[in-house]
Every structure is written in structure tokens, then in C-alpha cells.
Residue, then its C-alpha position, 0 to 999 in steps of 0.5 A: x514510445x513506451x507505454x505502461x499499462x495501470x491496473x486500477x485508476x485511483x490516486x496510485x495509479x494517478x500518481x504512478x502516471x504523473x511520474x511516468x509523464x516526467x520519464x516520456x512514458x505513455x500509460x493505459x489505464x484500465x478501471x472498473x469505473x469511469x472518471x477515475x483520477x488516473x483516467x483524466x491524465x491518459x488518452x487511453x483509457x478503458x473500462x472494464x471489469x476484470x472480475x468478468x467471465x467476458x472480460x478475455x476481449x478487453x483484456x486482450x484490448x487493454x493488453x495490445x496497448x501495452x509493453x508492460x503492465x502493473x497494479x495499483x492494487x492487489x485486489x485483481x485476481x492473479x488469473x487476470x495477469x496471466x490472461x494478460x501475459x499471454x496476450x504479450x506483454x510483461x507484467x510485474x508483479x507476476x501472476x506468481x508474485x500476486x498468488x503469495x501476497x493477496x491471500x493473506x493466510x498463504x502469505x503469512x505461510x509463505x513469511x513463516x517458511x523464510x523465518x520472518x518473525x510472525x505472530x501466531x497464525x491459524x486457518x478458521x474454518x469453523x468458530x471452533x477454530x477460533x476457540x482452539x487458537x484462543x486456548x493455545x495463545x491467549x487473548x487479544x486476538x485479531x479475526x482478519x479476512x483473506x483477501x480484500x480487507x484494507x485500512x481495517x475492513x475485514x478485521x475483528x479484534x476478540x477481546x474475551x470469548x464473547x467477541x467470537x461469534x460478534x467478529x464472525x458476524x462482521x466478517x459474515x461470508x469472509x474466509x478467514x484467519x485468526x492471529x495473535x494480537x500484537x502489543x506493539x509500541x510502534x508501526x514502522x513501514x518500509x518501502x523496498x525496490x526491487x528490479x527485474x535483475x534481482x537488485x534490491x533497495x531500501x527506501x528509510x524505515x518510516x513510522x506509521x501513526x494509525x487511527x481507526x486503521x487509517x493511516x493518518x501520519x507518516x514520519x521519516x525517518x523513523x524515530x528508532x535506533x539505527x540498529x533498529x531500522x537495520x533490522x526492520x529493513x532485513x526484515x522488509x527485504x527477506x519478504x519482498x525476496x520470498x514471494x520474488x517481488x518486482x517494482x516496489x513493495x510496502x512492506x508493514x512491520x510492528x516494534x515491540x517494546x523489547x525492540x524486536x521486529x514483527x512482520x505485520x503484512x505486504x503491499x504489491x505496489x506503491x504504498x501510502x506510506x512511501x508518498x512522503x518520497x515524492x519530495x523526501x527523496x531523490x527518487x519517489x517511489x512511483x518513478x522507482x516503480x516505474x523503472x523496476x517493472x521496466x527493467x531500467x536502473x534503479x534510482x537512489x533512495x535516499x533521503x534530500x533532507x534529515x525529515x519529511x512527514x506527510x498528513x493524509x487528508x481524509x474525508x470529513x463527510x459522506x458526498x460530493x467534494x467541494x474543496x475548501x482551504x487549498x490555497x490557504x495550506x499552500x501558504x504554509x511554508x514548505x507545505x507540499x499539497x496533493x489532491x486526489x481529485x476523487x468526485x466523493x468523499x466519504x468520511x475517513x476516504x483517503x482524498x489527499x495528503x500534504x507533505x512537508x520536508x524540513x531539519x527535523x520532525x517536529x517543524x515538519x510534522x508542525x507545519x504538515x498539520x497546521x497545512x492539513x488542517x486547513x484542507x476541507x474535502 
């Protein structure tokens, strides 16, 4: 039987292994904690850090159990996948793949020499670095981390030159960049697919409803032109084939208000703007991952009805997880409930999310919120 190894435990991972289930596939996870969501639906399971400088032997165990490995987040070093493709098994993304996307600057270098359309974008090694930027493109301007930085941590946005030394101090000990702000009316994702022979596809341009940097809604389609979501989809794709991409990829985009496209950044992985595929379309993005990094045929990315929306269902308090109202949003017509299974919440925690597919956004929309709302994590 094929197993598929998971780097990460959390509710990718577990998603990701739930899909590999229905396929007759096996998978290994390897967390750094015990008890992860992704842990308690694999007989193996084995903890690790990968951060370590000991971490070759169970590296080397963890590898022996698997014909192919993936991530669920791009925060493993890419070192760490080539410690494990040369113990023997494949492993997609490649250690490549990971170098151009999880450092942020080489990314955006790599997004600029295949004409991606891009914000301005600087190195900062020094505060003057920032002053230099701000005088050639002007104000707002955002201060992002590296690596490591996600749903708005490792980010500062300078309003006026007072905010400089402020935004360093909340990245105090980041390496980072500064790029221009982007005054979008719009953020779109896609979701693209593509196998190890270089065949690529599309899932439906979405649009992302963002608050405190925290995805809360996901709408699909998105409410765009069709010349519009072309463009985006162009877009998405030329990224995902500049750093030779294997699996399915999240792909983060700006519209602006003359129509232009701005590509914002990419995510290595199944992505929290594509759940809503689990229900919405013929193939999820979990099992279409599953099928590029083993090298099988694609599935079809379309859509099974005119709308979908998913709800994430984010914490409402710092402590242990007592759910509440999960029976009552499952009352909801049409309202599909996922429940990450974490032990803590925190607030703002991604915990669940509900989906609901129906005719058009607005009663999808409707009736995802009206599920949501009655959720208590």
C-alpha cells in the first residue's frame, strides 16, 4: 500500500490525511508536538523536531516509512527535504521548490524575473533602508518578515516616518523587507494544481474577505469579470511554474480598482482559501494534492454548483476547547461543519470553518454565517 508522509500534524495535514483514506492510501505524520489533529487519524505517527541538530536519525525513521513526502506548511527548513530525499523517498515540493517561496525576499525576486506584476519591493538591512524606500515610492508601506510570518504576524504597516522605528521594534530580531502598500479593492486567491509532468490547473479565482489579517470568508467564485478572473488565473499559474511547483499551491493576489492584477504571495501547500473545494468541487484540493505529488492523474477542478462560501470558525477566547452549538449549525440547511479538533483555542485560532454550496453567493454566504455563528470554540 502507498504511504504518504505529512510534514506538520495540524488540520491541513489532517484534512490531507482524510482524502488520503477515501484513496486507500496510508499516511505518516511527523509533528513536532503530540496529539496533533493530523495524529489521531494515522497508526504512524512520530514526533520530532525537525529543527534539530540530532534530527538526522528520525529523519531517517520517519523517511523509511514513506514512498512519498509532503508539507502542510512552509515553514520546515528546505534542508530538512533533502535530509529526506536522500534517505529514498520522493518528496514534493522539492527542497528547490521550498528555497524560492519561504523566504519572502527571494520569492518576490524570483516573481519579479518572470514578470509577475509586483509591488515595489526592497531588502532592509538598516532603518535607513526603510527611509531610502519610503523617499523613492512613498507612503503606506508595509515592513514583512522573511520567513515565518503568517495570518499578519511578521507584518508592519508605516503610515508616516514616525512608524519606522515602531515596526522595527514589533519585528525586533526578523530579517526583513519593506514593500509598497497595495491599495486594493479586492483580494482574490487561486488555487493551482500541478503534477509532477508539468500539467497544470486551475481551480475558480476566489475572493478572500480578510480581517485583522485573518482570513474570515472565502466566496467562489469571485464576484469578477471573467476577463478578470483569466488574468488572475495567468497570473497564479506563471508563479506556481517559476519556482517548478509540485502539488497544489495557494496562490494570493490584489485587485485594484483599475482592474489590474498584483501578485501578493504564495503558499506551498493546500491553502485555506481552497477548503471551500471539499464540497464545491469535483475534486478537493487535498486529494488533487495527493494525486500531483504521487504522480497520478489530476482530478477536475470545476465547480458542482454556481457558488460555495466557507465561514472559518476562529476562536473566541484563550483556553481549552469546549465546543458549543455544533449540532445547531448542522441544522442549517446545506451547511457543511469542519472541526479541526485542536485542544486550545485562542482568539482569532483558526478552529473550523462551515461551508455551504448553493445557486448563488448571497444564500450561500447567508446560511454559512447564520451555521458559523452558532459555533462556539
Amino acid at each position: 500500500m502507498t504511504r504518504l508522509g505529512i510534514l506538520g500534524g495540524g488540520q491541513l495535514a489532517q484534512m490531507m490525511t482524510q482524502a488520503a483514506i477515501s484513496l486507500g492510501i496510508e499516511t505518516a505524520v511527523l509533528e513536532r508536538t503530540p496529539d496533533s489533529p493530523a495524529s489521531r487519524l494515522t497508526h504512524h505517527h512520530q514526533i520530532g523536531d525537525w529543527n534539530a541538530s540530532e534530527n538526522q536519525a528520525f529523519l531517517a525513521d520517519f523517511a523509511a516509512l514513506c514512498d512519498v513526502v509532503t508539507l502542510e506548511n512552509e515553514f520546515v527548513p528546505p534542508h530538512v527535504l533533502e535530509a529526506l530525499a536522500a534517505f529514498g523517498p520522493m518528496v514534493y515540493p522539492t527542497a528547490e521548490t521550498l528555497y524560492l517561496i519561504r523566504d519572502k525576499l527571494t520569492q518576490k525576486q524570483i516573481m519579479a524575473q518572470n514578470e509577475l506584476p509586483l509591488p515595489a519591493f526592497a531588502e532592509v538591512q538598516s532603518p535607513q533602508d526603510i527611509q531610502d524606500f519610503i523617499e523613492a515610492h512613498g507612503l503606506p508601506a508595509v515592513l514583512k518578515a522573511r520567513t515565518n510570518g503568517y495570518d499578519g504576524y511578521g507584518n508592519a504597516t508605516i503610515h508616516a516616518e514616525g512608524d519606522i522605528v515602531p515596526a522595527l521594534d514589533k519585528l525586533s530580531n526578523r530579517v526583513c523587507y519593506v514593500e509598497s502598500f497595495v491599495p486594493f479593492v479586492r483580494e482574490l486567491a487561486v488555487m493551482i494544481l500541478r503534477g509532477r509532468d508539468g500539467e497544470i490547473r486551475a481551480y475558480p479565482v476566489v475572493e478572500t474577505v480578510q480581517h485583522n489579517h485573518i482570513c474570515h470568508i472565502v466566496r467562489a467564485p469571485a464576484p469578477i469579470a471573467p476577463e478578470i478572473a483569466e488574468r488572475a488565473q495567468i497570473v497564479a499559474i506563471k508563479a506556481v511554474e517559476a519556482v517548478n511547483g509540485v502539488g497544489v499551491f495557494g496562490v494570493e493576489l490584489f485587485l485594484l480598482e483599475n482592474g489590474e492584477i498584483v501578485y501578493n504571495e504564495i503558499a506551498p501547500r493546500p491553502h485555506n482559501s481552497g477548503h471551500y473545494t471539499i464540497e464545491g468541487c469535483i475534486t478537493s484540493q487535498f486529494e488533487n494534492h495527493i494525486r500531483a505529488v504521487l504522480g497520478w492523474p489530476l482530478g477536475s477542478t470545476d465547480m458542482i454548483a454556481p457558488a460555495a462560501v466557507m465561514v472559518n470558525l476562529l476562536g473566541k477566547r484563550d483556553g481549552l476547547v469546549r465546543p458549543q452549538g455544533i449540532k445547531a449549525a448542522l441544522a442549517i440547511p446545506a451547511a457543511h461543519v469542519h472541526i479541526y479538533g485542536k485542544r486550545e483555542s485562542r482568539i482569532g485560532r483558526k478552529m473550523g470553518h462551515v461551508t455551504v454550496v448553493g445557486e448563488s453567493i448571497e444564500q450561500a454566504e447567508r446560511l454559512a454565517r447564520q451555521a458559523a455563528d452558532l459555533v462556539d470554540l
